[in-house]
C-alpha positions as CSV (number, residue, x, y, z in Angstrom):
1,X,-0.2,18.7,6.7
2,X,-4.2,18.7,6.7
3,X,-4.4,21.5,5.1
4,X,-2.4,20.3,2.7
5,X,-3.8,17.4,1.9
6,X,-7.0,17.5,2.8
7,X,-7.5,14.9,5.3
8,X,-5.7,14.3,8.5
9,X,-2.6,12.2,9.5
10,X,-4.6,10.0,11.0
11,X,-7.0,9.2,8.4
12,X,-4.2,8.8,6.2
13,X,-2.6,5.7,8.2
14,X,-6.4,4.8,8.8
15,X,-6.9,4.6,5.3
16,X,-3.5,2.7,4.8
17,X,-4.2,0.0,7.5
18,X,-7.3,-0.7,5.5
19,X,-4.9,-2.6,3.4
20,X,-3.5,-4.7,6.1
21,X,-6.3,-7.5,6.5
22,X,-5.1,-8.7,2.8
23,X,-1.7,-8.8,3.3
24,X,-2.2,-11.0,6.8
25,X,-4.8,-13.2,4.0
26,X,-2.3,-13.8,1.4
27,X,0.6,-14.4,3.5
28,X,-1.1,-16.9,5.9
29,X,-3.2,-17.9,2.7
30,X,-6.3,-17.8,4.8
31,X,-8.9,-17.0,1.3
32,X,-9.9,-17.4,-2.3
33,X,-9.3,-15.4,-4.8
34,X,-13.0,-13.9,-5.0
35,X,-12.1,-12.7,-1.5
36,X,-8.8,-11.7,-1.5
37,X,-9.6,-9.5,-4.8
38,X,-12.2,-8.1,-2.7
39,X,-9.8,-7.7,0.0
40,X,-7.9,-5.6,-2.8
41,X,-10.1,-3.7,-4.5
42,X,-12.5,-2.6,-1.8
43,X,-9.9,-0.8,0.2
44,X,-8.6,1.4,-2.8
45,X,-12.2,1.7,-3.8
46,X,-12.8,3.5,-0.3
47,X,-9.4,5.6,-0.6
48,X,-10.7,7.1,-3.9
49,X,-14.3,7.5,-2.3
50,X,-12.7,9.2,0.8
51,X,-10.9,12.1,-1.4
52,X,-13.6,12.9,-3.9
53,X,-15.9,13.2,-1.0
54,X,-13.9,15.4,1.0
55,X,-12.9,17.4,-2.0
56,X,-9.2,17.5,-0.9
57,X,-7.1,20.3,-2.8
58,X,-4.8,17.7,-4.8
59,X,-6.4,13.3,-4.8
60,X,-2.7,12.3,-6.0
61,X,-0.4,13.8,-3.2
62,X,-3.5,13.2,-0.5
63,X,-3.4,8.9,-2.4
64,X,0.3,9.4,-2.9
65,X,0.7,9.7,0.4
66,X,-1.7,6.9,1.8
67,X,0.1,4.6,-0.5
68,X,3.8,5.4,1.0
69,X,1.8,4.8,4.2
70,X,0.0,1.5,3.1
71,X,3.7,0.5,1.9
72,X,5.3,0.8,5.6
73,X,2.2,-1.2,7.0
74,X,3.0,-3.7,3.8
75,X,6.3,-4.1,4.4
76,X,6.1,-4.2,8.4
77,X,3.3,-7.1,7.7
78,X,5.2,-8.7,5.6
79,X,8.3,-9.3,7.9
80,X,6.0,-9.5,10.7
81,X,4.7,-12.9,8.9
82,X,7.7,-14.3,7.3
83,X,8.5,-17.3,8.4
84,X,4.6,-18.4,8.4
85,X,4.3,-16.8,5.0
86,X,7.4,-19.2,3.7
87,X,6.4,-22.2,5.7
88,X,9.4,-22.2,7.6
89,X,11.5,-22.2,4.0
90,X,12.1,-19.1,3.6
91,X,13.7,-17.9,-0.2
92,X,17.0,-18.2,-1.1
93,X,19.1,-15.9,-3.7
94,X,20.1,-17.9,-6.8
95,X,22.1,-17.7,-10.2
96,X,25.2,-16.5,-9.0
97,X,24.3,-15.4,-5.8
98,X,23.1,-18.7,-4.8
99,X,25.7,-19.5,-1.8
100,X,27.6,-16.6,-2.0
101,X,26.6,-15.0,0.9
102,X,26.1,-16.3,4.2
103,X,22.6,-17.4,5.5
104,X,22.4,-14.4,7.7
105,X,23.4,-11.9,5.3
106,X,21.2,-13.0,2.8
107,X,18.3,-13.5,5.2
108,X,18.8,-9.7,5.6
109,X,19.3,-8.8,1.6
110,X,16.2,-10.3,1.1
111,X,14.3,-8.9,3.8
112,X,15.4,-5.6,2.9
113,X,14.7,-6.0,-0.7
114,X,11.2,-7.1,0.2
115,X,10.8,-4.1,2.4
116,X,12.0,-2.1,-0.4
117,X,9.5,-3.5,-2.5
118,X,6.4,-3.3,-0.3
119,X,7.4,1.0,-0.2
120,X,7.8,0.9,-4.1
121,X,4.1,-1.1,-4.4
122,X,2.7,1.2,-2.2
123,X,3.6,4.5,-3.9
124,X,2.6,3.0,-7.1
125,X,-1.0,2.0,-5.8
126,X,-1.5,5.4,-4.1
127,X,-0.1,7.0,-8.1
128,X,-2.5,4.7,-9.9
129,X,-5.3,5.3,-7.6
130,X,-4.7,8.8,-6.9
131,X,-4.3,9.7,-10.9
132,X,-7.7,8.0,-11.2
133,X,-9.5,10.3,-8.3
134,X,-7.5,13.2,-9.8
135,X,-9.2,13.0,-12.9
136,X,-12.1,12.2,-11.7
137,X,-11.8,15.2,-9.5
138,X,-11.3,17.4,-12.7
139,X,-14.4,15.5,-14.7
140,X,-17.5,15.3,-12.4
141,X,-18.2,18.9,-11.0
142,X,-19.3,17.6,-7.8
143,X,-16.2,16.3,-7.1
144,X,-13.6,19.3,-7.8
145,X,-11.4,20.7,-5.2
146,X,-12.8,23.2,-2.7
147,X,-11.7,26.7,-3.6
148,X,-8.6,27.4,-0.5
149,X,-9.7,30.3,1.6
């Protein structure tokens, strides 16, 4: 898989957990917003940085793939801090689903849904981010691919 994408495993999940501190922010809303953009910014700022330095063969599978990874750590936050997050009033469905399902059940179809968003956020900041460091890659000379031996 390194050689694939151009970094290892490890600094793929270590680039992902840099995400984590602002996920524990906002759902224990412990900053500002000049902070907590910081707290967003600066870690996708670094992702980008880490690829066009290293040169990996491809930015957007090595990004893709450290946004699928940020999305697990996202998602496991997220549940991790739910009830704090909610205040101990956690959401409930509404329109038509409101009191269809039992408390139970629909603590667990929101959950999942959550989950499933935190994957689908993830993949599409890893896109976004990788896209930008592909082209970028492409554009500055200095910051094209290594030639594969």
């Amino acid at each position: 898989m390194t050689a694939r994408l151009g970094i290892t495993v490890w600094a793929v999940w270590g680039l992902a957990l840099l995400g984590v501190p602002r996920v524990v922010a906002h759902d224990l809303r412990l900053v500002g917003p000049v902070v907590n953009a910081l707290l967003v910014f600066v870690p996708i700022a670094v992702w980008a940085a880490v690829v066009l330095w290293k040169r990996v063969p491809n930015p957007f599978m090595t990004l893709l793939a450290v946004g699928a990874a940020h999305g697990v750590l996202l998602g496991v936050t997220h549940q991790l801090f739910w009830a704090r997050a909610f205040g101990g009033d956690p959401p409930h469905l509404g329109g038509n689903l409101a009191g269809a399902l039992s408390p139970a059940v629909e603590g667990l179809v929101l959950r999942a849904f959550s989950l499933g968003s935190s994957l689908v956020t993830g993949l599409a900041v890893g896109a976004a981010v990788g896209a930008a460091a592909w082209l970028i890659s492409r554009i500055v000379p200095g910051f094209r691919p290594r030639p594969r031996r």
